[in-house]
C-alpha positions as a printed NumPy array, in Angstrom:
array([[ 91.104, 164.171, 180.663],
       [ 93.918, 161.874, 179.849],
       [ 97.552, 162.807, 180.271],
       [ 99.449, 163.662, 176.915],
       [102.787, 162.556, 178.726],
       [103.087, 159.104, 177.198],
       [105.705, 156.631, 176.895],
       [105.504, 156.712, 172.685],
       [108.835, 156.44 , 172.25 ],
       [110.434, 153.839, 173.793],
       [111.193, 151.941, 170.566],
       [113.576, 154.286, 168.857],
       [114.24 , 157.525, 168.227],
       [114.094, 160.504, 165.438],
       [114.57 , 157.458, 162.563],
       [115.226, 159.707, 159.988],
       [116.268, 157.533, 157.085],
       [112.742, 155.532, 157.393],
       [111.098, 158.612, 158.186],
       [111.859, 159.764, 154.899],
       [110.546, 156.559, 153.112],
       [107.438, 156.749, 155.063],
       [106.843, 160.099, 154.323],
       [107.078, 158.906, 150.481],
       [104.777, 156.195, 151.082],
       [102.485, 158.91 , 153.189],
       [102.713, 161.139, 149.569],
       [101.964, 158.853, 147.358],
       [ 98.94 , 157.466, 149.332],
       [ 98.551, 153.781, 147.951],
       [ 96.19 , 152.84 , 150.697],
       [ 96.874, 149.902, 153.177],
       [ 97.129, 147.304, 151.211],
       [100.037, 149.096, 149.108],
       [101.713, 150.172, 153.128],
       [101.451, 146.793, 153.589],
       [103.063, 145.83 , 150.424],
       [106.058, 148.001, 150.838],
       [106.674, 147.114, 154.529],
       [106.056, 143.717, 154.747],
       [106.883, 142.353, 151.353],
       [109.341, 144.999, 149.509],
       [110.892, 145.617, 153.651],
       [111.669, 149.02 , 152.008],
       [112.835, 149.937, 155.606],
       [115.229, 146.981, 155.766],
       [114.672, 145.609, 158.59 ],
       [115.748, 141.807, 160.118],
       [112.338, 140.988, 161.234],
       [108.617, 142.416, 160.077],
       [108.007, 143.154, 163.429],
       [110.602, 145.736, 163.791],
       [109.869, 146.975, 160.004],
       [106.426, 147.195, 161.607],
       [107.396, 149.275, 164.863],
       [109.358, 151.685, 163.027],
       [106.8  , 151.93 , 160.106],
       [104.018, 152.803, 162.319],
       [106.078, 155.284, 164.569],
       [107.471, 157.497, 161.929],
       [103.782, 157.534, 160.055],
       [101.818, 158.181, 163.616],
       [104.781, 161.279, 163.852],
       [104.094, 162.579, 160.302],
       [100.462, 162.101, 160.499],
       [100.262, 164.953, 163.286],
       [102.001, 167.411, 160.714],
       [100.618, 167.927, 157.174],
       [101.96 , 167.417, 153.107],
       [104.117, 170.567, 153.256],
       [106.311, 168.815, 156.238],
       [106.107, 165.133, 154.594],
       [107.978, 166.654, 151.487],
       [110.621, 168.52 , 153.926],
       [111.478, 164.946, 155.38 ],
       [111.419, 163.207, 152.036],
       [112.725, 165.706, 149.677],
       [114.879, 168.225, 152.007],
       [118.517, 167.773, 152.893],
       [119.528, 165.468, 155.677],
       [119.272, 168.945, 157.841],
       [115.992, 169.882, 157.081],
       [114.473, 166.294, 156.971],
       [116.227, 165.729, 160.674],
       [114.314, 169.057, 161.966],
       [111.397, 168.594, 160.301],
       [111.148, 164.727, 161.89 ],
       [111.936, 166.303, 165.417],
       [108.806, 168.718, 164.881],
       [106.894, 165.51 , 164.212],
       [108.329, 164.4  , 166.976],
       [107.828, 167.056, 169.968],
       [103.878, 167.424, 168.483],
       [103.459, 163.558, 169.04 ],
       [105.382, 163.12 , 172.248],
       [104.832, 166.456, 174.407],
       [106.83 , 164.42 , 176.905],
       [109.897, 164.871, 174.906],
       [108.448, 168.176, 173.516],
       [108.664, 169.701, 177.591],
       [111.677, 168.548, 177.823],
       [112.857, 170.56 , 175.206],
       [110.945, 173.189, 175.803],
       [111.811, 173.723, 179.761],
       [114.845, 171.642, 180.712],
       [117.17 , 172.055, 177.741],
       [116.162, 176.341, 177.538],
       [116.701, 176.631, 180.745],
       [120.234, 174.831, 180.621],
       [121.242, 176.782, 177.856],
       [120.246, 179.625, 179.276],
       [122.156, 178.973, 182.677],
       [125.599, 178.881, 180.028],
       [125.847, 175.279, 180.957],
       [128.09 , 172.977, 178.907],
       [126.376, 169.857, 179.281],
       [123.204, 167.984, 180.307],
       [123.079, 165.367, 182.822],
       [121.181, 162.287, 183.152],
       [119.622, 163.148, 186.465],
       [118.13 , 166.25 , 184.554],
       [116.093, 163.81 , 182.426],
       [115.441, 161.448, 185.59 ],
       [114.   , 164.772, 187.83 ],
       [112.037, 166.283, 185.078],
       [110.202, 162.605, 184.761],
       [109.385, 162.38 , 188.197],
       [108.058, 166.657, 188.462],
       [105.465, 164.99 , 185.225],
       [104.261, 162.209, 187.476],
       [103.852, 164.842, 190.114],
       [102.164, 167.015, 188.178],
       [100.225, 164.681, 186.059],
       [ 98.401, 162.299, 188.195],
       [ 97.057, 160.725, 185.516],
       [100.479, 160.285, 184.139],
       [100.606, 156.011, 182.92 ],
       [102.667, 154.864, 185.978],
       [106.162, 153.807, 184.253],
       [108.752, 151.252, 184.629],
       [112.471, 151.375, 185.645],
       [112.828, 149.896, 182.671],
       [110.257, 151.846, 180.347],
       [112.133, 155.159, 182.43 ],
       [115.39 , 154.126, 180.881],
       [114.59 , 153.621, 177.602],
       [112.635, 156.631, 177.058],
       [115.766, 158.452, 178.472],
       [117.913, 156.647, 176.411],
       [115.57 , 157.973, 173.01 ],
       [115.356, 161.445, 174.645],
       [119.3  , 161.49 , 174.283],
       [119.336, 160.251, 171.146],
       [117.16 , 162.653, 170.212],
       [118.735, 165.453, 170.845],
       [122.067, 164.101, 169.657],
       [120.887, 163.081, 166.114],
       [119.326, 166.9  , 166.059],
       [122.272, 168.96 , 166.889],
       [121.496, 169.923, 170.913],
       [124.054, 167.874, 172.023],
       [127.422, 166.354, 170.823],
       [126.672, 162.982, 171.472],
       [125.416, 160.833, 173.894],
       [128.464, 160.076, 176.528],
       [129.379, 163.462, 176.79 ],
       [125.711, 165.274, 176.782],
       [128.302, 168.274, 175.831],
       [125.191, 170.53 , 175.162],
       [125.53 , 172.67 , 171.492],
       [123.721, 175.736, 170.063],
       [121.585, 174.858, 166.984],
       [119.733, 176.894, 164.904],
       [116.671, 174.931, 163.081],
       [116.917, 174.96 , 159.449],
       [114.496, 178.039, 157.932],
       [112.495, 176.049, 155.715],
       [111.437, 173.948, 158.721],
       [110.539, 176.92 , 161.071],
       [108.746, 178.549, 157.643],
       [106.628, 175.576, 157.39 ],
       [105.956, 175.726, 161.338],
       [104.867, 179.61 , 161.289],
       [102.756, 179.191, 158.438],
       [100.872, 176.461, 160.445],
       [100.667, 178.364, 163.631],
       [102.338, 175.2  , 165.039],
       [103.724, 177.703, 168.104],
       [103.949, 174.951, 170.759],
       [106.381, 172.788, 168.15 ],
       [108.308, 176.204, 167.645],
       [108.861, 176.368, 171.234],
       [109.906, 173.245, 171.833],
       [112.687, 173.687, 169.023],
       [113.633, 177.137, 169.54 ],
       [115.634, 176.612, 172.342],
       [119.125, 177.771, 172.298],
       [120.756, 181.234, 172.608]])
């Protein structure tokens, strides 16, 4: 059995504004040649280059694809709040890496009262996976950093912390209509991964 731990985001991180247009493009269902159409030819995402309107295209759909319609209209049709939380449940279901993370290192910070994450939290919980996981994909200094990098992001663009220099950790609630959708699905490993603060 293959590890789940895999470097899937590397690229970028929640993408919420493109989320939302794939998740249009996921509820309308034109097929491929229509996804095609709208990223390559209409660049709905706006992107320099097709290969980065492809990368971030492909990402956000592979997130929303673990989830079903209910959370597709969240991210297209909510509020910037909801569609940011219901992205990140997209997110910890496809990257359990991240998900973990949440789910062990950033409770259990919170529930020491600290005020901040550090870096070397992200770097030590990497290196207990590879322990753990033996089958783990071996990664990079440079594959270790960015996925860092995207973890913090992560949790910056969702509320956990106040940005990424300080890593000044914050309390947030996840918006209802998010952990409604979640409940209803049974998704319980997603809720724990979001439902970490005090």
């Amino acid at each position: 059995m293959s590890s789940d731990y895999l470097a899937n985001f590397t690229k970028c991180s929640l993408i919420v504004p493109e989320t939302r247009i794939v998740a249009r493009l996921l509820l309308e269902g034109g097929g491929d040649p229509e996804w095609e159409r709208q990223i390559y030819e209409l660049n709905v995402l706006q992107k320099r280059t097709a290969k980065t309107a492809a990368t971030y295209a492909n990402l956000a759909r592979s997130r929303l694809q673990t989830m079903g319609e209910g959370l597709w209209h969240l991210v297209h049709e909510g509020s910037m709040p909801v569609a940011t939380h219901a992205v990140l449940a997209a997110t910890v279901k496809f990257s359990p890496l991240f998900g973990d993370f949440l789910r062990t290192v950033v409770r259990h910070q919170f529930r020491r009262f600290s005020t901040h994450l550090e870096l070397r939290h992200w770097d030590a919980y990497v290196e207990d996976c590879q322990r753990a996981q033996p089958d783990m994909p071996t990664l990079t200094d440079s594959t270790r950093g960015k996925l860092r990098q995207n973890a913090m992001r992560m949790l910056a663009e969702a509320g956990f912390i106040d940005d990424t220099r300080s890593l000044r950790l914050r309390s947030q609630a996840i918006e209802p209509a998010v952990l409604n959708y979640l409940r209803q699905q049974n998704e319980q490993y997603v809720l724990d991964c979001l439902q970490v603060c005090p």
